[in-house]
N, C-alpha and C positions, 0 to 999 in steps of 0.2 A: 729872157725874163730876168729882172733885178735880183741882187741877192734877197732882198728884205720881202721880197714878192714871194722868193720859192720858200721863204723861209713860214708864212704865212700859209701858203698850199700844202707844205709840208705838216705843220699843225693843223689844218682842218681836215686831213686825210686822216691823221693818227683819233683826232675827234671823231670821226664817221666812223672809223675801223671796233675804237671803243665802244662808243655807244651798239652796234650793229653785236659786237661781242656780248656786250652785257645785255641786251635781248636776247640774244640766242641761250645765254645761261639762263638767264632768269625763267624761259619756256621749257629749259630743260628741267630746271629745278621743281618747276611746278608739274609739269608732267612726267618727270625722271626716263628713261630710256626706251621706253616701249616703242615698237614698232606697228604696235598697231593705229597709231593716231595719223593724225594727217598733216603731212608739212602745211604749217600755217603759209599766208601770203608774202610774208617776208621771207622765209626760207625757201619758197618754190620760186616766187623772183631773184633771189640770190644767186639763188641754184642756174636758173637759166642764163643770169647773166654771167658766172662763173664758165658757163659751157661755151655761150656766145663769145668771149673773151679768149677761151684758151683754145680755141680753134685755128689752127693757122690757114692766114689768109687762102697757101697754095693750096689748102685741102679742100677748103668752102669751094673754090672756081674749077677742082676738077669734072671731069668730065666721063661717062659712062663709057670705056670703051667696049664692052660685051654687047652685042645686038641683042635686041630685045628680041626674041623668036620662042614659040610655043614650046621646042624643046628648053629652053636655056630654063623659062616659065618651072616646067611639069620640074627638074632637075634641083632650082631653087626650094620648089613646094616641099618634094623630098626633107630637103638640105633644112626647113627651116621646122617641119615637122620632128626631125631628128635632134636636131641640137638646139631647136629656142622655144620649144611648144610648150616645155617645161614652166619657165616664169612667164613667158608673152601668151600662150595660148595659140591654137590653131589658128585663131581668124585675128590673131593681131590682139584681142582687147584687154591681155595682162590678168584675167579673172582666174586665175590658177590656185593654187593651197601656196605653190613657193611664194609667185607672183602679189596675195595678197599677204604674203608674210613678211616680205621686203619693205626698208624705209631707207627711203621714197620707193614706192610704190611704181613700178612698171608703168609706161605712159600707155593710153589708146595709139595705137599707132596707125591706127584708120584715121585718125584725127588731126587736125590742123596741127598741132603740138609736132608731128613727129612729118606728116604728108607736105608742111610749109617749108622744112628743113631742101637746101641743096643735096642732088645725085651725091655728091663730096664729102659733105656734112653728112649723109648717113653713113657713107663706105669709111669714113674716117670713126665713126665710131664703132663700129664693125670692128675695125681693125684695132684700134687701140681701148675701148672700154670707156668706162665713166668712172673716176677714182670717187670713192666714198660712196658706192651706189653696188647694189646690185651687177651691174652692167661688167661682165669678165672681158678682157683683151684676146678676139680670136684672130689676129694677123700673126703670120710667121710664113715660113718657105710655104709658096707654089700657092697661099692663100687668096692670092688676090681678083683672080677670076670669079672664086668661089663666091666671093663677097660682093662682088657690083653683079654679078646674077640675082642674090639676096636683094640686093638694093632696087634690081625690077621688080621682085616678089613680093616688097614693101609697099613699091608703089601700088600695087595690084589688088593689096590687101580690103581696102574699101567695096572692091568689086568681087570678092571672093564667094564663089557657088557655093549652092548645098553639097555639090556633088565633090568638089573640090574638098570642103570640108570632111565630108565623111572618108575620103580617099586618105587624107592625112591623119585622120584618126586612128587608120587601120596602119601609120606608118610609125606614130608614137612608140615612142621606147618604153618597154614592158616593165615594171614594177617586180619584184619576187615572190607574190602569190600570182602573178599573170605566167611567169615563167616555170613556177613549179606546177602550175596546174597545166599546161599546155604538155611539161615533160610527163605530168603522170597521163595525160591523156594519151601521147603517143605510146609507153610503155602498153596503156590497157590494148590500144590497137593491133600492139603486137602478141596480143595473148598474158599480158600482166595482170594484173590488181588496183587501180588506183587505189594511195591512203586514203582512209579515213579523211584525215580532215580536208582533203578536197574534194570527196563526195559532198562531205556537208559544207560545204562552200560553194561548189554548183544546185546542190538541192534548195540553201538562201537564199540566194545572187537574184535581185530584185524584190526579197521581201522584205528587206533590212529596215528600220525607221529613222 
């Protein structure tokens, strides 16, 4: 390419870069920082083409090397009930209190959005995160099985049972009224007292409004 050419491409990027900046301010400004709003269409196109972009090629063409097999399955379900059920939800669809308190917002990951993605393109986010997102980095030592197991479980997810659900429900990580009350339960088991206030916590528990 000529000088006078890159010199041409070079200002029409810094043009694009500006204008693309001074919309994203100006959306800011008008709706200042809340995270409850919704990335307008230019910010969730950005957004994805920003993901598609910093993807490396070798990550997108890997390859699943974990068998897909029933145990590997039951092991992920665990694995994804423990550590993602929290902002993604049991069955994938992000509908959580963290999940809708994040900006950007958790994707459906039953959905084209995240099931169109390569075996690679998930395990690669998996393991490195999504900077400016929600999305935390869980690759480090001996993690990498754990994650292309995740990565069947994802795919899985669109077909996910009632019975599978309710299985992972009972595997969710407990809260500190789920945990103090389970401890005062086994205390009373043993001849204790449960407190007060988790009597009257199991005496409420489904008549709350």
């Amino acid at each position: 390419m000529k000088k006078p050419y890159k010199w041409a491409a070079g200002i029409l990027i810094m043009l694009l870069l500006f204008v693309t900046g001074a919309y994203v301010y100006m959306r800011t400004a008008m709706h200042g920082f809340s995270a409850r709003a919704e990335p307008s269409h230019m910010e969730a196109m950005m957004a994805g083409y920003a993901r598609a972009t910093a993807m490396p090629a070798s990550a997108r063409n890997m390859k699943n090397p974990v068998a897909d097999t029933p145990e590997v399955q039951h092991e992920a379900l665990a694995h994804f009930a423990d550590h993602c059920y929290v902002c993604h939800a049991n069955n994938g669809s992000g509908e959580t209190m963290f999940g809708n308190g994040l900006y950007p917002k958790p994707p459906d990951m039953r959905a084209a959005r995240t099931q169109s993605l390569t075996d690679g393109e998930i395990f690669y986010i998996i393991q490195n995160g999504i900077r400016m997102s929600g999305m935390p980095a869980f690759g480090g030592e001996d993690s990498d099985d754990a994650s292309w197991e995740l990565v069947h479980f994802i795919r899985h997810l669109p077909k996910l049972t009632p019975e599978e659900e309710a299985e992972m429900a009972s595997l969710n990580p407990k809260g500190p009224d789920e945990m103090k009350e389970d401890k005062d339960e086994e205390q009373f088991l043993n001849g204790g007292s449960p407190t007060a206030a988790t009597t009257t916590m199991k005496h409420t528990k489904g008549h709350t409004k």
